[in-house]
C-alpha positions as CSV (number, residue, x, y, z in Angstrom):
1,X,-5.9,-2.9,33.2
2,X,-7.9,-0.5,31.1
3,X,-10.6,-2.1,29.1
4,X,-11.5,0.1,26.0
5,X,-14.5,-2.2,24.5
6,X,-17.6,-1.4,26.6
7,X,-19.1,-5.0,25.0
8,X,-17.4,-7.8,24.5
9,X,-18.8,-10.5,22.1
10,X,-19.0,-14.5,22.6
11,X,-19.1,-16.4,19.8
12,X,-19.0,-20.2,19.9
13,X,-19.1,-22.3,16.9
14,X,-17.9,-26.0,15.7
15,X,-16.0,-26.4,13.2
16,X,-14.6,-29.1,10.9
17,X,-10.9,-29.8,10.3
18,X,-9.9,-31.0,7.0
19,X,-6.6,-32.6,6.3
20,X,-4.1,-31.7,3.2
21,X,-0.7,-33.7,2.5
22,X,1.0,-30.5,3.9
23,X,-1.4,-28.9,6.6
24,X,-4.8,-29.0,8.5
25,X,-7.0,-26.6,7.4
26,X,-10.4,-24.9,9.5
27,X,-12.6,-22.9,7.4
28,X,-14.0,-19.9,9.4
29,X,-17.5,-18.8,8.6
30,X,-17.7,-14.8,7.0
31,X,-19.4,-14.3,10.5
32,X,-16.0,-14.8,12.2
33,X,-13.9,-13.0,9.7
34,X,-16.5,-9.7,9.8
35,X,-16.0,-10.2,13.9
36,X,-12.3,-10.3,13.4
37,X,-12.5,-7.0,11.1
38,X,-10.4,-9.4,8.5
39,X,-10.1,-10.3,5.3
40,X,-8.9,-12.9,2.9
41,X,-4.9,-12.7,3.1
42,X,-4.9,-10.6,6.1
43,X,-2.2,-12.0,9.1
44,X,-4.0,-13.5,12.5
45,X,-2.5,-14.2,15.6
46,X,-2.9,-17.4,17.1
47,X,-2.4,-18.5,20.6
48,X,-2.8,-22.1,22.2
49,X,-3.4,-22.2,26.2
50,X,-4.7,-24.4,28.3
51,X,-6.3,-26.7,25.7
52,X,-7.7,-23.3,24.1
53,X,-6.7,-21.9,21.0
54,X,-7.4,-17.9,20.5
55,X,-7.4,-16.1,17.3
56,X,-6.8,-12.3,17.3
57,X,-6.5,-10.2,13.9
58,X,-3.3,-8.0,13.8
59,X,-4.9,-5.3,14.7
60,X,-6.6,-6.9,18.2
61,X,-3.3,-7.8,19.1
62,X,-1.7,-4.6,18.1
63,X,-4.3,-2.8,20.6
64,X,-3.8,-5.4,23.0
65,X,-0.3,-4.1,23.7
66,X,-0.6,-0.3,23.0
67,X,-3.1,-0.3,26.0
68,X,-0.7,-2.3,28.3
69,X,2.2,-0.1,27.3
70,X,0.1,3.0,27.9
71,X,-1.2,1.7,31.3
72,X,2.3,1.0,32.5
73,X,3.5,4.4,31.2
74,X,1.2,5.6,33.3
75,X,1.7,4.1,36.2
76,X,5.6,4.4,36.1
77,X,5.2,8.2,34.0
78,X,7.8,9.5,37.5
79,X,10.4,7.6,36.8
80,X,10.4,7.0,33.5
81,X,10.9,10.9,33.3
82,X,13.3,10.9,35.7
83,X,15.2,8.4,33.5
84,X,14.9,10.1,29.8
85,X,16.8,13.5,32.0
C-alpha cells in the first residue's frame, strides 16, 4: 500500500467519560481536534477493533480510500481497460 504521510503522529491521552440521560459524552482537547484538521460540527468517523476505538475526520477517511482505490487501479490498470472496451 502507498503511504502518502512521510510522519505519522502518536498521540496518547486519557480522557474522562461523562454520562447524559441520552448519551456518553468524551470531550477531546483542541490538541486533538487541530491534529484531526476538524472543527466544531464537522462529521468524524469512528471505528471500534479489537478493544480499540479510532477516530478519523472525513477527510482521513476520504484519503484513506482514494489511495486504496488508486493502488488497485494501478495494479489491475490491464484489465480494467480491457473491460471499459
Amino acid at each position: 500500500m502507498l503511504l502518502t504521510q512521510a510522519a505519522v503522529l502518536f498521540m496518547s491521552m486519557t480522557l474522562t467519560l461523562e454520562s447524559s440521560s441520552t448519551a456518553n459524552t468524551i470531550a477531546l482537547p483542541n490538541e486533538l481536534f487541530t491534529h484531526l484538521q476538524a472543527k466544531s460540527g464537522d462529521s468524524i468517523v469512528v471505528t471500534c477493533h479489537d478493544g480499540q476505538i479510532t477516530i478519523r475526520s472525513i477527510q482521513t477517511a476520504l484519503q484513506h480510500q482514494m489511495n486504496a482505490a488508486q493502488c488497485i487501479m494501478q495494479r489491475y490498470r490491464h484489465t480494467l481497460s480491457e473491460l471499459a472496451k
